[in-house]
Every structure is written in C-alpha cells, then in structure tokens.
C-alpha positions in Angstrom: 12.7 144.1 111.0 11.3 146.9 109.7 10.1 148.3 113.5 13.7 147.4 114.8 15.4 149.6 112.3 12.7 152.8 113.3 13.9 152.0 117.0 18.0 152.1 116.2 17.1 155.2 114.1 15.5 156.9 116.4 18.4 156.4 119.0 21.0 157.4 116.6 18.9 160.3 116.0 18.9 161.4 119.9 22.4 161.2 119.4 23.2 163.4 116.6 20.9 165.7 118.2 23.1 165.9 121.5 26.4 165.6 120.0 26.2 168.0 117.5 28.9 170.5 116.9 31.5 167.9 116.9 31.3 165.6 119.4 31.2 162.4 118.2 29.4 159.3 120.3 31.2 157.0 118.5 34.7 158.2 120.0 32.8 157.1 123.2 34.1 160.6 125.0 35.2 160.2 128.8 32.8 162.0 130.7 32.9 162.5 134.5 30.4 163.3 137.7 26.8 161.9 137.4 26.8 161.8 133.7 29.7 160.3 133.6 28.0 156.8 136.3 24.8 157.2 133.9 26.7 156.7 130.6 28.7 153.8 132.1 25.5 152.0 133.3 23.5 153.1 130.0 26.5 151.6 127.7 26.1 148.3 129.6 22.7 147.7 128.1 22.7 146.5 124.7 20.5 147.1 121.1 18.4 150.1 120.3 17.9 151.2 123.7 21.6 151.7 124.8 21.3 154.2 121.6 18.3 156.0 122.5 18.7 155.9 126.3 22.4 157.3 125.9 21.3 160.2 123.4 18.7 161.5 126.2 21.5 161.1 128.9 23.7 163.4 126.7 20.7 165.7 126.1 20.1 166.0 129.5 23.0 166.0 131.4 25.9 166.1 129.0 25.2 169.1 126.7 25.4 171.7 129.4 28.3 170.3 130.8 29.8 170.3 127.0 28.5 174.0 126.4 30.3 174.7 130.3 33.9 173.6 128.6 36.8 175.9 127.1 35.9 174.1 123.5 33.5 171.5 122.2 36.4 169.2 120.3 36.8 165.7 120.6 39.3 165.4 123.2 41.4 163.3 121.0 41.9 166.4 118.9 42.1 168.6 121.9 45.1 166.7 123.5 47.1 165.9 120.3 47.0 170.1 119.1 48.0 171.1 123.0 50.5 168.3 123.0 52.2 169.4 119.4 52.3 173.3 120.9 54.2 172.1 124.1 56.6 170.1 121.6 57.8 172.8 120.1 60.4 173.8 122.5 63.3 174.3 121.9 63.0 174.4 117.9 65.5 176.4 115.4 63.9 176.7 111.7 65.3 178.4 109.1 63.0 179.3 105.6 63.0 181.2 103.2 59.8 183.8 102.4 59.0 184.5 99.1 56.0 187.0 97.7 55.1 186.5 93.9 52.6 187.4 91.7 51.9 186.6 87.5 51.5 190.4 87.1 55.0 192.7 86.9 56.0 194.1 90.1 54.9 198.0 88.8 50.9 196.8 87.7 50.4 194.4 90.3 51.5 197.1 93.1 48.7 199.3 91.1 46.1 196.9 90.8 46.3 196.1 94.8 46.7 200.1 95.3 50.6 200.0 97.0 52.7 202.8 96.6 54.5 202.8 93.5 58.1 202.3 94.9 57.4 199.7 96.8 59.8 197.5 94.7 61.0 195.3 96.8 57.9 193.7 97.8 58.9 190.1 95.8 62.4 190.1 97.3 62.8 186.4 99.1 63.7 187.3 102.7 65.8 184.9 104.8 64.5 184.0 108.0 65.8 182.3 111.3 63.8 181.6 114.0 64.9 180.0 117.4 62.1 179.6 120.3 63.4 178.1 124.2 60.9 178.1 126.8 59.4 181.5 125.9 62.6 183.4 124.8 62.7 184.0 121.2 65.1 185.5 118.6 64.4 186.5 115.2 66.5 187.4 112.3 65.0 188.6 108.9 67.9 189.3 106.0 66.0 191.5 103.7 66.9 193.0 100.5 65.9 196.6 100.8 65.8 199.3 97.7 67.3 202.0 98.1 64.9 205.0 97.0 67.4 207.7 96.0 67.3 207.2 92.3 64.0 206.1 92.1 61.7 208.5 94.3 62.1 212.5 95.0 60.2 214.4 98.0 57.3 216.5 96.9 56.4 219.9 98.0 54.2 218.8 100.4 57.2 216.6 101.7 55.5 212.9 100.5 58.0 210.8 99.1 56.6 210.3 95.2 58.1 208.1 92.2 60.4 209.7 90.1 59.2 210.6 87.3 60.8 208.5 84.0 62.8 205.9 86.8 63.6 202.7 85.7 62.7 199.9 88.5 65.7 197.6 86.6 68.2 201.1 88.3 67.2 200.0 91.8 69.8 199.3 93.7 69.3 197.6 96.9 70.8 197.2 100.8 70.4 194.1 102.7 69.3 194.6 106.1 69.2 191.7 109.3 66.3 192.6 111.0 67.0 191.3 114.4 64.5 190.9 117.5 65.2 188.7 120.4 63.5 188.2 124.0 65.2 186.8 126.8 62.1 187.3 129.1 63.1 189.7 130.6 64.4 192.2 127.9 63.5 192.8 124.8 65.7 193.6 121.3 65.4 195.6 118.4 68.1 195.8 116.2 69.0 196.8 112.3 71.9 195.2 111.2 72.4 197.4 108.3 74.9 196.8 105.0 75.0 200.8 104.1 75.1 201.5 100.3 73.8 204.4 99.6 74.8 208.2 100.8 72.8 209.0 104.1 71.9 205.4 104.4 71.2 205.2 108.2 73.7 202.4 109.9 73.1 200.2 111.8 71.0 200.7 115.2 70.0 198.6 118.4 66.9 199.4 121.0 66.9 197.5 124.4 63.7 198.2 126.5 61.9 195.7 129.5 58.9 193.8 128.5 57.1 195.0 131.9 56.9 198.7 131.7 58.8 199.6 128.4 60.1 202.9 127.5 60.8 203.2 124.2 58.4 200.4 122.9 54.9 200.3 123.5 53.4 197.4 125.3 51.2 196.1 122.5 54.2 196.7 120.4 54.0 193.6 117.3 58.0 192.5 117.3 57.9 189.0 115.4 56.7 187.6 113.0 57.0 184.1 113.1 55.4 183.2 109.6 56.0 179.7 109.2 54.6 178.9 112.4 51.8 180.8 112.1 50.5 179.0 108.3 51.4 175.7 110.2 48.7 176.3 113.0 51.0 177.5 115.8 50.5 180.7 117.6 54.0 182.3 119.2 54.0 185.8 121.1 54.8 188.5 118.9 53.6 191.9 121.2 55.8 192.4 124.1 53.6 192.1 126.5 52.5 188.8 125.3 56.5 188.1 125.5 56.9 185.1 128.1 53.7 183.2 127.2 53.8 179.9 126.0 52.9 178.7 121.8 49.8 177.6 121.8 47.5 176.1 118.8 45.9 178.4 116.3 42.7 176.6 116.8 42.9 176.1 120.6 43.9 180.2 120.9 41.0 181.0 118.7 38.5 179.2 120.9 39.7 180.5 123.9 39.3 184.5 122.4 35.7 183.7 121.8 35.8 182.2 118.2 32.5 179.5 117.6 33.3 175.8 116.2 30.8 175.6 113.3 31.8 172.5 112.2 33.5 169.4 113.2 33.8 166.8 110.7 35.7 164.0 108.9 35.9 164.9 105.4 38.5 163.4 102.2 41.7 165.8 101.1 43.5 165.1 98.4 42.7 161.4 99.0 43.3 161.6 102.9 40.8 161.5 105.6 41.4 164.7 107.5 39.0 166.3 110.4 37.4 170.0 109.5 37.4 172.4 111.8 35.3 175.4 111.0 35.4 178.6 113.2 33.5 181.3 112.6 34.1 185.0 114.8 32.0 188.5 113.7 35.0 189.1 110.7 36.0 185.9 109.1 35.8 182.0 109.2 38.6 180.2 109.7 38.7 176.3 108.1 41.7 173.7 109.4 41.9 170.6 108.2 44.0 168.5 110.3 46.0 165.0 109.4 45.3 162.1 112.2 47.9 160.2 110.9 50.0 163.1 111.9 49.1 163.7 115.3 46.6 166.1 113.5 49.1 168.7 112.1 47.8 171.2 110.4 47.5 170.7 106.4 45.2 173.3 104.9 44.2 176.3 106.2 41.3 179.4 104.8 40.2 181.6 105.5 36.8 183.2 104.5 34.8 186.4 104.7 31.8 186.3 106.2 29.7 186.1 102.5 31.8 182.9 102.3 34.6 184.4 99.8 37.8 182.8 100.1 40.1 185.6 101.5 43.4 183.2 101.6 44.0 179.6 101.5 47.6 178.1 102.6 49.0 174.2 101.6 51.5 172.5 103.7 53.4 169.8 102.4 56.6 167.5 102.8 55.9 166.5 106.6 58.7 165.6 108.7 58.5 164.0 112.4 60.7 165.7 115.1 60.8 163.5 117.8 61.4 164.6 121.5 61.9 163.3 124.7 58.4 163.0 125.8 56.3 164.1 122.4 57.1 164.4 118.9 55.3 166.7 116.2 55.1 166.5 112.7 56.3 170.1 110.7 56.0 170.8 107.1 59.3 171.3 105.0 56.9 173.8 102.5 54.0 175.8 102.6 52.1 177.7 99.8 49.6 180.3 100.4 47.1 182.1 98.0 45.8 185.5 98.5 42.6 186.7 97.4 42.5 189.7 99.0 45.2 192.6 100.0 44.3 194.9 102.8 45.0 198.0 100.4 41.9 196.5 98.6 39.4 197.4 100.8 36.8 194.9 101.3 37.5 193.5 97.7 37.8 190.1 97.0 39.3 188.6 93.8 38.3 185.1 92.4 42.2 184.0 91.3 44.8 184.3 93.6 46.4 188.2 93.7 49.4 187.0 94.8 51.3 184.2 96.1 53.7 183.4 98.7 56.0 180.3 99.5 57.7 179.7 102.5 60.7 176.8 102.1 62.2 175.8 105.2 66.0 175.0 105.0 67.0 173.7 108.2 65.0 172.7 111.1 66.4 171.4 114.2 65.3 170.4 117.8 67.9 170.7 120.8 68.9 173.5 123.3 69.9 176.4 122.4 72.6 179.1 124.2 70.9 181.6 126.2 73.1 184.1 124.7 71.2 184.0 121.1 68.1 185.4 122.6 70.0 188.9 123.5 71.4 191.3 121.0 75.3 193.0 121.1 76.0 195.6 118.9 79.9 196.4 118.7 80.4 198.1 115.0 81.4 201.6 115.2 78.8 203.9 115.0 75.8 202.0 116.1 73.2 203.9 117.4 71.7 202.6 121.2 68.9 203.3 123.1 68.6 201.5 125.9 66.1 202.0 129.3 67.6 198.9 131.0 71.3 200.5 132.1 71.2 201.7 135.4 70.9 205.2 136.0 68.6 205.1 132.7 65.6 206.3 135.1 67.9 209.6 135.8 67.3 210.4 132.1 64.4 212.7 131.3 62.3 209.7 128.8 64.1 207.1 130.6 66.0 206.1 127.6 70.1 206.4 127.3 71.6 207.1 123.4 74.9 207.1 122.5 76.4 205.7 119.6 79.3 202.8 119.8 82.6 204.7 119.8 85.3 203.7 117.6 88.0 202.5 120.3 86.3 199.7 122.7 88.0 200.5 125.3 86.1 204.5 125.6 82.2 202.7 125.4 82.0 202.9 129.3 82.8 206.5 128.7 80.2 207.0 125.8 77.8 205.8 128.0 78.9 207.7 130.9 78.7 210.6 129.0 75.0 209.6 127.9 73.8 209.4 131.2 75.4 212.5 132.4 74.0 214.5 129.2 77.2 215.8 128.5 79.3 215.3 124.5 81.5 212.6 124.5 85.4 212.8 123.6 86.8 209.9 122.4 90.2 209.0 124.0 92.1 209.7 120.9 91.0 213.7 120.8 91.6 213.7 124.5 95.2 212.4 124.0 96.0 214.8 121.0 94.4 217.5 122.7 97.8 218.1 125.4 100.4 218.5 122.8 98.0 221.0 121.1 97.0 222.8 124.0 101.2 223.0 125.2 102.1 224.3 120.9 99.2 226.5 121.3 100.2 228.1 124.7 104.1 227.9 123.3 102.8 229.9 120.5 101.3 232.6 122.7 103.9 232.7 125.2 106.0 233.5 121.7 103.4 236.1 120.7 103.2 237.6 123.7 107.0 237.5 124.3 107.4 239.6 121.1 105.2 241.9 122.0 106.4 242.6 125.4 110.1 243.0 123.3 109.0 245.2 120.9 107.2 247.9 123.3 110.3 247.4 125.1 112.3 248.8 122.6 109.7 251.6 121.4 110.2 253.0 124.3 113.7 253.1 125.1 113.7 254.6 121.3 111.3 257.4 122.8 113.5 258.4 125.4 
C-alpha cells in the first residue's frame, strides 16, 4: 500500500512539475500534433503509470509547446474572457461616477498634494456610454466650478487660491463632455451651460483617426471607466480607434505581462480562479466567477514590494443575453485607492479615497449610427474641423468658424473660413443697402449745399 501511494505520488508530482503556472492536468487540456497522439495513448493506460508517464509527456513535449502559446491559461478560461469581450457589442450603459473621501474636500486635496481649487473633484459625474462594432460615443455631464470667486492669477501668471475664499461660494457650470468615433472620424465636443462672465461656450473638434490634424495620434479620448474596473479593455487613443474590446487579462498577456499565478481560491464564500500578473511596475490580481462565465469580481492592484495600490469590488451581476453569447455585468462597483499619483511613490495603508460607479441603465440592441457623430447647431459654437473639403487648402489643415446665428448663412461661415476672409452674417449684409443709399443721400445733400452755397458767394462777388 504503502509503495503504491510513493508511485501515484510520484506521478502527480511529474505533473505539477509540468503544469505549473496554471495549467491544470485535471481539466485534461486538448492538446494537438505528436503530443497531442502521445497523451491520447498515455491516458488509455490506467493506475500510477498513466500519472507518471503523462507528467514526462508534458515535460517533454508539452511545456515548450505551452511556453510557444500567446498565454498559459486553461483554455476554459481563455475562451469564456474572449467570448464575454466579443459579447459586448452593441451595449449602451449609463452610471454614475462618484469620488469620495472621509477627509473634507480642502485637507484631503492637501494631504494627496492637488491644487487647492480643485473643488470639484467629489462632484458625481453622469456618464453614457454606447459601443457598436468599434464606433463609440461618450458623454460625461460634469459639474464644473467656476474659479472666478475662488482663485486670482499671480504675478507670475499661475492661477492661486484666493486668499480668505469660501469653498461653500463656489458656484458651478455643468459641462457634457462629448467624444464619439464613427471609425472613420473622430469628435470632441464641450457642450457647455455658461454661467459665469467669460465662460467659454460651447466648442466642437472634428479630425480623422488616420492622419489627424488637430489631435495627436496617441491622443487618450475616452474613458470608459466602468468597463475598464469590470475587466474590459475598449480603445480610448485615436489610433487605437476601430479595434475591437478585448479582456483586461487577455490584453495584458498579449503586451508582455507574466501569469504568476493560476489558482482556485475561496471569495467571500465563492470559488473563484486567481489570476496574478506581474509586468516591471505593478501586479495585477483578477479573480474571476465560473459560475459567471468567469466575469470579473475583484480586481488589485499591487506595487511591486507587494503594497496594495487599489483594489475594486463588483457586485449585483446581471446576465445580458445575446444572439450567440451572453455575459454577465455588474450593476455596482467600488474601488479603494491607496495611492494618488500626486503622491509619489507613497502608499497608504487605508483607503485615500474611494470611488463608486452605479450603473443606471444598461441595455443590449443596435444602436443609430447617427449617435456616434457629433452636430453642433447653437449659436456661437466654436468648430475646428480638418475633414471639410478644401480643409487641406488651409495653412494647419484645420477650418474654424463659429456657428452663425441664422442657419441658413453656415455654408457662408464656412465659406468664409476656408477662404480666410471675415464673415458677414446675412442680416448686416441686408441692413447694409439702405445705409449705404442714406449715407450716399446724405452726401449727395452735403455736397449739394456746398456746390449752392459757392454758387452764390460768387455771384455775391461779382
């Protein structure tokens, strides 16, 4: 008995040895080519030597065919976080963003070292997200303050706190930050409620994602939050614009990132698989739900001492379903930050702050290919756009013009743009004849008096 147990051990040793890094033997992994036939004709044979015969075969001829793959995960895993990336599409979420912390809004912006006036900082921020085959649009309602009571411009022209201002005076603007790609263009609009004297309106850019103008190409344009604590990445430069979302885990792997770990370990009183990646900055730790098509439920992250730098909790699943895949999404996630990149490399033992993201709608179905463009029609609206034609004729390759009053004269403002000439609106223009006719009336008048009057000086003379 005694011998029989050494031999079983020994196999099961062989196979730890070989699948280590997280491929499990027990998932009995479908392997192809020659190791593939040996496996097949090694799992035929029973006892202690199927174990110790297949944990040589994988030594042998499995490992470097392993180590030759994109990743080392089970494939289980593999195919369930590619399949829940491709299920996204089409998706609309709406949440809600919210940044707290225990310390007032004034010491906790000194204790993580922001400026001073950075008072809106725990303002919740609305956000609605729509993502199509690779288009995207974007919209972030944010409550902005509104600096001129608060702050005054030193002499070295650095914009300081005002000495002796109340933060309860702020007075606030909301603003829709708006971004949308349509893969082919992308927009960059503030949508702006003006409250304050000077406050900029609202203003629109429009540039191509292949050779932009006015953007840069590694240009960050979204920020797709919720998506990104639930273990999806989405493009956010523009010349990432027109790729497809992939998994955080899967998109780490591919950059480089090393699986440190693989294992099934107890959450909250759920088996969950660990994931552990590890780059030259930080570790990253996912622990992913089976029973949920392995959806993200916990995600750190870790500096390379080990400190925990953030640590994020999803909660209240729900199940989308789709035509050929459905995904489970969380309804609420809570993250904890340790660390603030004002801080340096400091990292604190409670949470600094803390951030909630609360999803209020969430809905999968198509959506109109006009919501991933921007229009701006309100008076006043500032443009720059590189994709008119005729835009390369302009010296940076960018047309501005602001949207004129009367709809009917924007062909003309942006006539005007491209020719580099002012613009008249139509209602100057048409008040300009009957003042040019009084005008010329007046001097015909002038003149006509004048001509009288020497007239008669003269024949006085004579």
């Amino acid at each position: 008995m005694t011998r029989t147990r050494l031999r079983q051990g020994a196999g099961v040793l062989y196979e730890r040895r070989a699948i280590n890094m997280a491929v499990a033997f027990s998932k009995k992994e479908v392997y192809s080519g020659r190791a593939g036939c040996v496996l097949r004709l090694v799992w035929s044979i029973g006892g202690w030597s199927r174990n110790a015969a297949s944990g040589l075969v994988l030594l042998v001829l499995v490992r470097p065919t392993l180590w030759a793959q994109d990743h080392p995960l089970p494939r289980p895993v593999t195919e369930a976080l590619e399949a829940n990336a491709r299920a996204l599409s089409p998706i609309t979420v709406e949440w809600v963003e919210t940044l707290g912390s225990e310390l007032p809004v004034r010491e906790w912006l000194q204790k993580v070292g922001e400026e001073p006036f950075c008072l809106d900082v725990f303002q919740p921020t609305d956000v609605t997200y729509c993502w199509q085959e690779g288009m995207i649009y974007e919209c972030r309602r944010e409550k902005k303050v509104i600096l001129d009571n608060l702050t005054v411009v030193g002499v070295d022209g650095e914009v300081q706190a005002r000495p002796g201002a109340d933060p309860n005076d702020a007075r606030y603007a909301v603003v829709d930050r708006e971004a949308a790609c349509d893969l082919t263009r992308i927009f960059v609009g503030d949508n702006r409620e003006a409250l304050a004297r000077g406050e900029l309106g609202s203003i629109l850019s429009v540039d191509f994602i292949k050779r932009p103008k006015f953007f840069t190409s590694d240009s960050v344009i979204f920020d797709p939050a919720y998506f990104r604590e639930a273990g999806f990445e989405l493009p956010i430069r523009i010349n990432a614009q027109g790729e497809d979302a992939e998994s955080s885990i899967l998109a780490l792997l591919r950059r480089g990132s090393k699986l440190v770990k693989y294992d099934l370990v107890a959450l909250d009183g759920h088996e969950c698989a660990l994931v552990e990646l590890s780059d030259n900055e930080t570790r990253r730790r996912f622990y992913l739900d089976p029973s949920r098509l392995y959806a993200v439920v916990r995600g750190e992250r870790l500096a390379p001492t080990g400190a925990l730098i953030q640590a994020s909790t999803l909660s209240d699943f729900v199940l989308l379903r789709a035509a050929d895949t459905n995904v489970w999404l969380p309804k609420h996630c809570s993250v904890a930050y340790h660390h603030w990149p004002t801080m340096g490399d400091a990292v604190s033992d409670e949470p600094i702050a803390r951030a909630t993201i609360a999803v209020q709608e969430m809905a999968k179905g198509p959506i109109a290919k006009t919501r991933f463009s921007l229009r701006y029609t309100a008076p006043g609206t500032e443009i720059a756009d590189s994709t008119l034609d005729g835009a390369e004729n302009v010296p940076d390759g960018v047309v501005r013009y602001a949207v004129p009053a009367n709809p009917a004269d924007l062909d003309a403002a942006v006539q005007a743009a491209l020719e580099r000439k002012r613009f008249v609106p139509s209602a100057l223009r048409q008040r300009s004849h009957p003042v040019l006719l009084l005008n010329l009336a007046v001097v015909a008048v002038l003149f006509l008096a004048y001509l009288l009057r020497r007239g008669f000086s003269r024949g006085k003379g004579s």
